[in-house]
C-alpha positions as CSV (number, residue, x, y, z in Angstrom):
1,X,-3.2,16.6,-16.1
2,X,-6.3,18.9,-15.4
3,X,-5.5,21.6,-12.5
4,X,-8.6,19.7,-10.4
5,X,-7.1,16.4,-10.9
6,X,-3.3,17.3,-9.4
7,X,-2.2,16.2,-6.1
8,X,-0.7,19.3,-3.8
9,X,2.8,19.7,-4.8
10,X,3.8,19.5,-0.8
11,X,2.1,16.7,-0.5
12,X,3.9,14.8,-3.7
13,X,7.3,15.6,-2.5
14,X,6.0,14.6,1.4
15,X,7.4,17.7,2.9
16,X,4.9,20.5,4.6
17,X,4.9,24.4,3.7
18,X,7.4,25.2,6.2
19,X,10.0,22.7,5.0
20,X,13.4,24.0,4.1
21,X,14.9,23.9,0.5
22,X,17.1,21.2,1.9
23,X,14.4,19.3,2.9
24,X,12.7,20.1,0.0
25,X,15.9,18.9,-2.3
26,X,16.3,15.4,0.0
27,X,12.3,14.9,-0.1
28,X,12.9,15.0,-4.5
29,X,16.0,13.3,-4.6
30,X,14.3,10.6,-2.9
31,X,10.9,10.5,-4.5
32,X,13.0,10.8,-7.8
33,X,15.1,7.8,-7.1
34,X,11.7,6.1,-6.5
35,X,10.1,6.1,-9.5
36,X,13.0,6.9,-12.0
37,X,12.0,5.5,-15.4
38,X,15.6,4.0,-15.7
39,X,15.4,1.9,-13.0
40,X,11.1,1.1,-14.1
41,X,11.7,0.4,-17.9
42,X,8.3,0.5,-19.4
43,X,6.4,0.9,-16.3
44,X,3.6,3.6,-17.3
45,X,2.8,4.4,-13.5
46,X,6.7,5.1,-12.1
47,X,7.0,7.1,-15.3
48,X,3.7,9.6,-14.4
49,X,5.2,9.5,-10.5
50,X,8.2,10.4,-11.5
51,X,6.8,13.5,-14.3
52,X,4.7,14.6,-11.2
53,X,7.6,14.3,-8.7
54,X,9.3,16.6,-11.4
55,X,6.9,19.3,-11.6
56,X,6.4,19.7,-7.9
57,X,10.4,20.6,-7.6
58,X,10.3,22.8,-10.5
59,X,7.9,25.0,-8.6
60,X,8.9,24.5,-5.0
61,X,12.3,24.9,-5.5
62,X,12.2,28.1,-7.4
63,X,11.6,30.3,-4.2
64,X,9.2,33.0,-7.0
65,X,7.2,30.2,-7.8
66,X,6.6,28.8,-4.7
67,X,5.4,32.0,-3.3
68,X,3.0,32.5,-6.0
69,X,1.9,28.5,-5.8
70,X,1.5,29.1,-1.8
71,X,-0.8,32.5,-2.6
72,X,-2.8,31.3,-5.7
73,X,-2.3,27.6,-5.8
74,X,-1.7,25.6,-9.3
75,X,-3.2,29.0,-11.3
76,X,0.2,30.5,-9.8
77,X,2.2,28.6,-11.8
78,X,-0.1,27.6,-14.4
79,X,0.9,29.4,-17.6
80,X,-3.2,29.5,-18.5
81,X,-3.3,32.0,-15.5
82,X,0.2,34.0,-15.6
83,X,0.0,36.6,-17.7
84,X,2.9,37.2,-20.4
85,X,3.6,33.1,-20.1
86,X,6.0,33.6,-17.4
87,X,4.4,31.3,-14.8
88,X,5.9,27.5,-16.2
89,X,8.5,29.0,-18.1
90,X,10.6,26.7,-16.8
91,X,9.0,23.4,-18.4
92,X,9.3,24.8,-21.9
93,X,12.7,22.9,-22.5
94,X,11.2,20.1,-20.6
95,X,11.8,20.8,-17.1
96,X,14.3,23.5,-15.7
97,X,18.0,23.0,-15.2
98,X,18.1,22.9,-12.0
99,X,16.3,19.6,-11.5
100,X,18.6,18.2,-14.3
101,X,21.9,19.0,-12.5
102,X,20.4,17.4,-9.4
103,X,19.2,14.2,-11.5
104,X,22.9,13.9,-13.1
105,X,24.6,14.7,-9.3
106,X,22.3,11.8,-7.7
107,X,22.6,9.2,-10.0
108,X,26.1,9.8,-11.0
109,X,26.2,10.7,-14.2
110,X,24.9,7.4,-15.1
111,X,21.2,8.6,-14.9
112,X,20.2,12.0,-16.0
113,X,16.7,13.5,-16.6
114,X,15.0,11.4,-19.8
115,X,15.5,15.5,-21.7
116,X,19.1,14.9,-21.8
117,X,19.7,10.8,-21.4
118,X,20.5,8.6,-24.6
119,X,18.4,6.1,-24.6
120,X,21.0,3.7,-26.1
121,X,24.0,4.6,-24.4
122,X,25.1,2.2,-22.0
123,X,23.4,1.6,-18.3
124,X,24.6,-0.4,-15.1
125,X,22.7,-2.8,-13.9
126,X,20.5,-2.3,-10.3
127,X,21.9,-3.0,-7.4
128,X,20.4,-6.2,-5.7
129,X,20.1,-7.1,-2.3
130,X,20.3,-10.7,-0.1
131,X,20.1,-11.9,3.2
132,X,22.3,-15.0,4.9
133,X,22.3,-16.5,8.4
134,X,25.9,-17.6,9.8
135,X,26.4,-19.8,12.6
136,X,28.6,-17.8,15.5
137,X,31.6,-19.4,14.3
138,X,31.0,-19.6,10.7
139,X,31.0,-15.6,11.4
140,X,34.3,-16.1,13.3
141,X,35.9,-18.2,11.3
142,X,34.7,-17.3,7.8
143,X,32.9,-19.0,5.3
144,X,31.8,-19.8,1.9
145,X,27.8,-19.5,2.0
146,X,25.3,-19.9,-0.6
147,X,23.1,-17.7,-1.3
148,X,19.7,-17.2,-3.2
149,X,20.1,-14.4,-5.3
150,X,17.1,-12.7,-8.1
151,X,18.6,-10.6,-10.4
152,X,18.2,-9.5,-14.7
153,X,20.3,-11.2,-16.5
154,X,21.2,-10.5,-20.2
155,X,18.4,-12.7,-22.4
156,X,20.1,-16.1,-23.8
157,X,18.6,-16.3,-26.5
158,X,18.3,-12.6,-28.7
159,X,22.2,-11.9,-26.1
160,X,20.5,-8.0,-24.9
161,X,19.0,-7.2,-28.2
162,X,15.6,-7.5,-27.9
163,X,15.2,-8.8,-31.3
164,X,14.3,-12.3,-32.3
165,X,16.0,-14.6,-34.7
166,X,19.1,-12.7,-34.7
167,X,17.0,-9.4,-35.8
168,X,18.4,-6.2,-34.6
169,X,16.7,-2.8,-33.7
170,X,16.0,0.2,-36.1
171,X,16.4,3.6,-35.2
172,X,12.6,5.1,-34.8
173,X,11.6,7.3,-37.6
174,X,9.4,9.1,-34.9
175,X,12.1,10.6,-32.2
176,X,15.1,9.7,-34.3
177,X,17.1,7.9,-32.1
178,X,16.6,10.1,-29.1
179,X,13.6,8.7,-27.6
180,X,11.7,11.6,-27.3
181,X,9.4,13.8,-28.9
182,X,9.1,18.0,-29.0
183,X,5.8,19.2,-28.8
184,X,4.8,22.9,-29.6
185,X,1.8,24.7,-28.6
186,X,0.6,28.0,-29.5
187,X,-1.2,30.5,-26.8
188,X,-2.3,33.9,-26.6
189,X,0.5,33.8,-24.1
190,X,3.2,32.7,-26.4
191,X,5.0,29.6,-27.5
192,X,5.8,26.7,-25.8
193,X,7.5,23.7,-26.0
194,X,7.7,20.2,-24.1
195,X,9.5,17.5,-24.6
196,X,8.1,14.1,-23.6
197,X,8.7,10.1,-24.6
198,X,8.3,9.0,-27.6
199,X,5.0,6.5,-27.8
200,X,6.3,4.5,-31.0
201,X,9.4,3.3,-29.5
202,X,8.5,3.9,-25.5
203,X,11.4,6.2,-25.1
204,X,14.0,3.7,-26.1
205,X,15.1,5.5,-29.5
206,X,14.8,2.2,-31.2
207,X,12.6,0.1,-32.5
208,X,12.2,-4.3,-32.8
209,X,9.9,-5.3,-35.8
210,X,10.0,-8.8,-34.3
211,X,10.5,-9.0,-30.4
212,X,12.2,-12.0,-28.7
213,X,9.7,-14.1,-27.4
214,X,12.1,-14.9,-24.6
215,X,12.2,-11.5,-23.1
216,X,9.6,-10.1,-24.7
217,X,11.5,-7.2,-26.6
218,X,13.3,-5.8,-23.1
219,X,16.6,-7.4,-23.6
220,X,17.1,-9.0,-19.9
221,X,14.9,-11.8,-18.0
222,X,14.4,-12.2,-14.5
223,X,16.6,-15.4,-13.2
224,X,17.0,-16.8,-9.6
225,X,20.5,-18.3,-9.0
226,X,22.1,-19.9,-6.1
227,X,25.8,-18.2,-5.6
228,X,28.6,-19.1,-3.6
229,X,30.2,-15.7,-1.7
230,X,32.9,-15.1,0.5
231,X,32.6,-14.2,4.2
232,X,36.0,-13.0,6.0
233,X,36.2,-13.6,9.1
234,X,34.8,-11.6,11.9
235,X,31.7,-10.9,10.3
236,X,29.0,-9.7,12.5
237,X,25.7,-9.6,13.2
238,X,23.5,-6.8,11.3
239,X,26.5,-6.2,8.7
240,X,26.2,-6.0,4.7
241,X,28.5,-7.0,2.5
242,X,29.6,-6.0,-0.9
243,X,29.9,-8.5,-3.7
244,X,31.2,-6.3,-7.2
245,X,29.4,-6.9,-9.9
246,X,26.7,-9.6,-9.0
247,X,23.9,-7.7,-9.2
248,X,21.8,-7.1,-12.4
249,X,23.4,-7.4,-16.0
250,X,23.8,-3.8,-17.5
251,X,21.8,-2.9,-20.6
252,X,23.1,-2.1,-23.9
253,X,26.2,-3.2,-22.8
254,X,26.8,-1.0,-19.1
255,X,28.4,-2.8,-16.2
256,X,26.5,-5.4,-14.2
257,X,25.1,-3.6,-10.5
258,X,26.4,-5.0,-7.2
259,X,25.2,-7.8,-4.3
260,X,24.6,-6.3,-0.9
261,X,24.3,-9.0,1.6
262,X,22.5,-8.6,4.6
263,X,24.1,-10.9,7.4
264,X,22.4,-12.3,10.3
265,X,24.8,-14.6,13.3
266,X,23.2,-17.0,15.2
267,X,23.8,-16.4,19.3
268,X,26.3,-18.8,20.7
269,X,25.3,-20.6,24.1
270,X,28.6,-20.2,25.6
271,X,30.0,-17.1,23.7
272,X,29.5,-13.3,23.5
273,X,30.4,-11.1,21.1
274,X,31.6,-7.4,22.0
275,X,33.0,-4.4,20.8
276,X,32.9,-6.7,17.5
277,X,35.9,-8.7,18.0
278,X,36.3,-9.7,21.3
279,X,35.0,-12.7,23.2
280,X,33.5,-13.2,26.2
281,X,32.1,-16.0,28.7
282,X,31.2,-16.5,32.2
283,X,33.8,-18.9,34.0
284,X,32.3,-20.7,37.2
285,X,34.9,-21.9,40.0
286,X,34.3,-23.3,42.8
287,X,34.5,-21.8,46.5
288,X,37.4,-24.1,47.1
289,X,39.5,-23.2,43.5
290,X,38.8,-19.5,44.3
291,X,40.2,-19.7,47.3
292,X,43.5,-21.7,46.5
293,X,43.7,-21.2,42.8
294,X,43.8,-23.5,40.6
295,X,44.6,-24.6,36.9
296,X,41.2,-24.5,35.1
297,X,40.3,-24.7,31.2
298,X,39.2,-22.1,29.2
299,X,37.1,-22.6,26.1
300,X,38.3,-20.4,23.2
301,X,36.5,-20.5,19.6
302,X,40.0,-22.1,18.7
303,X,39.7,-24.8,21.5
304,X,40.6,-25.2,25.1
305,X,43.5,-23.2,27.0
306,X,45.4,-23.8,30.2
307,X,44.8,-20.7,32.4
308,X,46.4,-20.2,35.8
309,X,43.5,-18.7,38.1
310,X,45.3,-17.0,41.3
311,X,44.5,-17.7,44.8
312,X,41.9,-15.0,46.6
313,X,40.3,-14.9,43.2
314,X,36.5,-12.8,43.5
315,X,33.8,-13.2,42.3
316,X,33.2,-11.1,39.2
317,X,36.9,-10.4,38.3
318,X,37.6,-10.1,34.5
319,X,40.8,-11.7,33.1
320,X,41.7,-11.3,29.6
321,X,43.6,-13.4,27.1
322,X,45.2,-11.5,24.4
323,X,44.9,-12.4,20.7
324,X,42.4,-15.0,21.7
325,X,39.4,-13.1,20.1
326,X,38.0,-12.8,16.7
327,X,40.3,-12.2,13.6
328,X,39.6,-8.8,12.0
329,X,38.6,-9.9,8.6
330,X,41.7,-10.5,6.0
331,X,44.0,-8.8,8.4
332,X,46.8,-11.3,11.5
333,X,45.0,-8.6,14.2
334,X,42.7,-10.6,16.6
335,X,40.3,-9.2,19.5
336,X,41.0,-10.5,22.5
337,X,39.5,-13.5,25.1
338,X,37.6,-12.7,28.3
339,X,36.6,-14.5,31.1
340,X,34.6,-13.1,33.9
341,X,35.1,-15.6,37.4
342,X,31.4,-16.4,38.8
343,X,32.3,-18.4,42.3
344,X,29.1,-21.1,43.0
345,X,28.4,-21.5,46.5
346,X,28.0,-25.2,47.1
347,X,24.2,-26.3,48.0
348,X,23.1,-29.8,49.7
349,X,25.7,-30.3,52.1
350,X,25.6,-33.4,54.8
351,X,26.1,-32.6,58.3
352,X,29.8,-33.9,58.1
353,X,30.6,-31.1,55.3
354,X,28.7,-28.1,57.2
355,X,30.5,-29.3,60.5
356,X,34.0,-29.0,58.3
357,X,32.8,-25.8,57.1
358,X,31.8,-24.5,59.9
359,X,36.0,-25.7,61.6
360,X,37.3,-24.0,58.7
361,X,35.8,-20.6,59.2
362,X,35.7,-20.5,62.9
363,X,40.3,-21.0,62.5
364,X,39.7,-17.7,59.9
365,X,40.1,-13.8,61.6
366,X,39.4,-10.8,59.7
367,X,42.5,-10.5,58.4
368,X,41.5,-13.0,55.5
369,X,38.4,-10.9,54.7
370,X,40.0,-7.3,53.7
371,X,36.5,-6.2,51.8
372,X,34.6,-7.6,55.1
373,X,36.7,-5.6,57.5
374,X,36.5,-2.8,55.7
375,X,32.5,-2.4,55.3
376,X,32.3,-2.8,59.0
377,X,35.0,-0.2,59.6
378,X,33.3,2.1,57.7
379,X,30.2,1.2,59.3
380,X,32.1,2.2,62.7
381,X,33.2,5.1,61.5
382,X,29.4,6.5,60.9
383,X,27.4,5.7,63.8
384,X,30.8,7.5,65.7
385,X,30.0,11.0,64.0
């Protein structure tokens, strides 16, 4: 592209002048993921993103480069303005090694730059993702949910080739199998060389004289699906899952990509979730069962239990039931089960039942109100200073 017509490299790469080479390498990685032509087949736009993000790193990461782009702009680096060619040197082999070995350490090996990838060699399929919503103890409990899944899937009818009727592909006469082209140029400067994709056969190294009509040449069609997966128990709220290999079908035979599935849990009216497998609810007693104790039921997410609450019991005390909680996915451990004690005051009493109340507290001293006698001793103690 013409110098005029270029975006700022900074501003490709979203970093400003002061940014770091570390941000400058994360800010590349990223915008290279992006628009990687492996992962946007045939896609014209991701493919000039992606040449663009390219030549911005080549320059900004090269610290001589970038000191000359940040001086004189694009005729810093432009080999039309540096004398003796030196100024893109680097893109004569098609981009410089350095933003090869990056491409190869992101994607895994499984992705390089398009200089050095075969363009038939085998490729995983992407990575999808998905979203369920659990009930709160479908998420304790685990479950078998459907989901709604839209992923590529190899083509029925040409089985990945491309090709209709049985047909197969041809290697192209153009790129011979590699998928790209070498271009050299002459300049008063000196030679140089580019690599770039092959037009005829779009970089792919082969060419279909009579595309499946199914898939339209590409190998893979879009499906929607509905899958059953598997939810251990104690899922939780805001998790993701991993489902192996139910993501897109590979191409040219690579392994399919995997399912990430975003899970959502519906609140519980009467249960809490915390520290991800323990349970908790709010117990109400009454004045009176406080006082004596009594033998109350506790609601578990595995039923009711018998729980023996002690006389004197306050408000705001925390009792806990071990192994009562959520199980911890494929594993026997379990969280555990607590109940905090709210006492209710009674409201709407008759004369007859204030007038008991009333007996009952006038035959109490202070010895049955330790916290009581203690504020107002504390109280005596101040006003004595």
């Amino acid at each position: 592209m013409a110098n005029e017509n270029k975006r700022d490299y900074y501003e490709v790469l979203g970093v400003d002048k002061s940014a770091s080479q570390d941000d400058i390498k994360k800010a590349f990685r990223k915008q290279a993921r992006l628009y990687h032509p492996d992962l946007h087949p045939d896609d014209k736009e991701a493919e000039a993103k992606f040449k663009e993000v390219n030549e911005a790193y080549e320059v900004l990461s090269d610290a001589d480069k970038k000191a000359k782009y940040d001086q004189f702009g694009f005729a810093g680096v432009d080999p039309n303005f540096s004398a003796g060619g030196g100024g893109f040197g680097g893109f004569s082999s098609g981009f410089g090694g350095g933003v090869d070995d990056i491409l190869n350490a992101f994607f895994g090996g499984g992705m390089s730059s398009s200089r050095q990838a075969n363009p038939n060699a085998p490729r995983r399929g992407e990575d999808i993702e998905a979203s369920v919503t659990l009930s709160f103890m479908d998420a304790c409990k685990g479950c078998q949910p459907s989901v709604r899944v839209t992923r590529m899937e190899t083509c029925p009818d040409c089985h990945g080739t491309g090709a209709a009727g049985g047909g197969s592909r041809t290697t192209c006469p153009d790129c011979h199998g590699t998928g790209q082209v070498r271009v050299s140029q002459n300049t008063p400067f000196g030679s140089f060389t580019q690599s770039s994709r092959c037009s005829r056969c779009n970089g792919k190294g082969t060419i279909i004289d009579n595309p499946c009509p199914t898939c339209s040449g590409r190998g893979r069609i879009r499906k929607t699906t509905t899958k059953k997966v598997n939810m251990q128990p104690g899922v939780y709220d805001g998790a993701q899952t991993r489902v192996r290999g139910e993501g897109s079908q590979g191409i040219n035979g690579g392994a399919a990509g995997d399912l990430y599935i975003n899970v959502r849990v519906k609140p519980d009216p009467l249960f809490e979730r915390r520290d991800t497998f323990d349970i908790w609810i709010e117990l109400p007693l009454t004045y009176t069962q406080a006082t004596l104790g009594a033998k109350v039921s506790i609601p578990t997410i595995d039923g009711e239990v018998e729980y023996e609450v002690p006389e004197g019991t306050q408000a705001g005390t925390v009792f806990r039931m071990k192994g009562k909680g959520v199980q911890k996915g494929s594993s026997s451990e379990r969280g555990d089960h607590y109940f905090k004690i709210n006492i209710e005051v009674p409201k709407g009493l008759n004369k007859e039942q204030k007038e008991l109340l009333q007996k009952f507290e006038n035959s109490l001293d202070e010895k049955n109100y330790k916290k009581r006698q203690g504020f107002f001793d504390k109280i005596k103690d101040r006003f004595k200073q």
